[in-house]
Structures are given as C-alpha cells and as structure tokens.
N, C-alpha and C positions, 0 to 999 in steps of 0.2 A: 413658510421659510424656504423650503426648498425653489420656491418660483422666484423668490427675490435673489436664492443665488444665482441661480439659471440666468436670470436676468443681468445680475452683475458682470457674470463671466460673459456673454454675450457682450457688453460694453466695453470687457476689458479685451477682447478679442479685438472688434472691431477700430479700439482704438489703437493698439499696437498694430493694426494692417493700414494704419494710414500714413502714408509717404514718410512727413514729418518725423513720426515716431517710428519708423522702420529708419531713416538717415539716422537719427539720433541715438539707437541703438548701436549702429554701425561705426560712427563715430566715434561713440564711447569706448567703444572695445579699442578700437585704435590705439586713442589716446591712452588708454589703461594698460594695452600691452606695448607700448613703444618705448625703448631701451633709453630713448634718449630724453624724452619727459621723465618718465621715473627718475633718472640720475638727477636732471633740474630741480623737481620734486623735494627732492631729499636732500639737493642739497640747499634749498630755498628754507628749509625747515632747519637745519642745521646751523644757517646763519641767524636766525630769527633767536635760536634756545643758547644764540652765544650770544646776542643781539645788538646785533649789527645788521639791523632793520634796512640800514640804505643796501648792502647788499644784496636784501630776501626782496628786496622792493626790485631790485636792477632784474634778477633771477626772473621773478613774478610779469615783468615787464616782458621779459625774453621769452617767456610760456605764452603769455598773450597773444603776442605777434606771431606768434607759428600758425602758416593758415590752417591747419586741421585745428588745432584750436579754437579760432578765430569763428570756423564752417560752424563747429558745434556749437559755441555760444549765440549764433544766430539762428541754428535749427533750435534749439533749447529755448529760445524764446517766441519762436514758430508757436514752438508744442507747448509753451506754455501757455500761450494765448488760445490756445484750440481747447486745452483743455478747462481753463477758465469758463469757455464758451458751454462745454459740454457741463462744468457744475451749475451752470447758471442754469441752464436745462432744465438741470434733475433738481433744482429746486422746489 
C-alpha cells in the first residue's frame, strides 16, 4: 500500500510540474481572484434565479470573451488532453 501511494504522489507531483498544469493553476487563481469576474459571476447567477436567462446568457457571453478566460479554457483542454493521455497509461 504504501509503494502505490508513493507512487501516486510521484505522478501527482510530476503532473502538476508540467507547464500546462502550472499555466492552469495560475490562471485559475486569477480568474477566481479578479473583482471584476466575481461581480459578472454573481450577477450572471442573479439573473438566471429571477430568470431572465437572455440576460445570464449576455453576462456568460461577456465572461467568455475576457482573454484570461478564454487562455484558461484553452490550457484546460491542453491539460485535459494530457491527462486523458496519462489515464490511458495507467490503465
């Protein structure tokens, strides 16, 4: 038991030291600390619980386009593909 954690952690190390998944970490923080998303966010959510769906869609529309948004959804599917790569592995 203990070699298979050894091992896990070794994998999960390695894969957080990979570019991808270092940018996408960095991104996220971003996005999750930036004043001006959170407001869109919430109020994206706000419009939907009164719903007024074309609103939350306009709002959602406006998040997308922000390039730090935009960087993340394309490293996100980097790293998803890599790590896809790495389950297929360890299968």
């Amino acid at each position: 038991m203990d070699n298979s954690l050894e091992i896990a952690k070794e994998i999960r190390d390695k894969i957080n030291s990979l570019p991808e998944a270092q940018e996408y970490i960095k991104l996220k923080n971003i996005i999750d600390n930036d004043a001006e998303i959170k407001a869109l966010q919430e109020e994206m959510i706000s419009q939907k619980k009164q719903g007024k769906i074309d609103e939350a869609s306009r709002i959602s529309s406006k998040i997308n386009s922000l390039p730090v948004y935009q960087n993340f959804q394309f490293v996100k599917e980097q790293l998803a593909d890599t790590l896809k790569i790495v389950a297929d592995i360890l299968k």
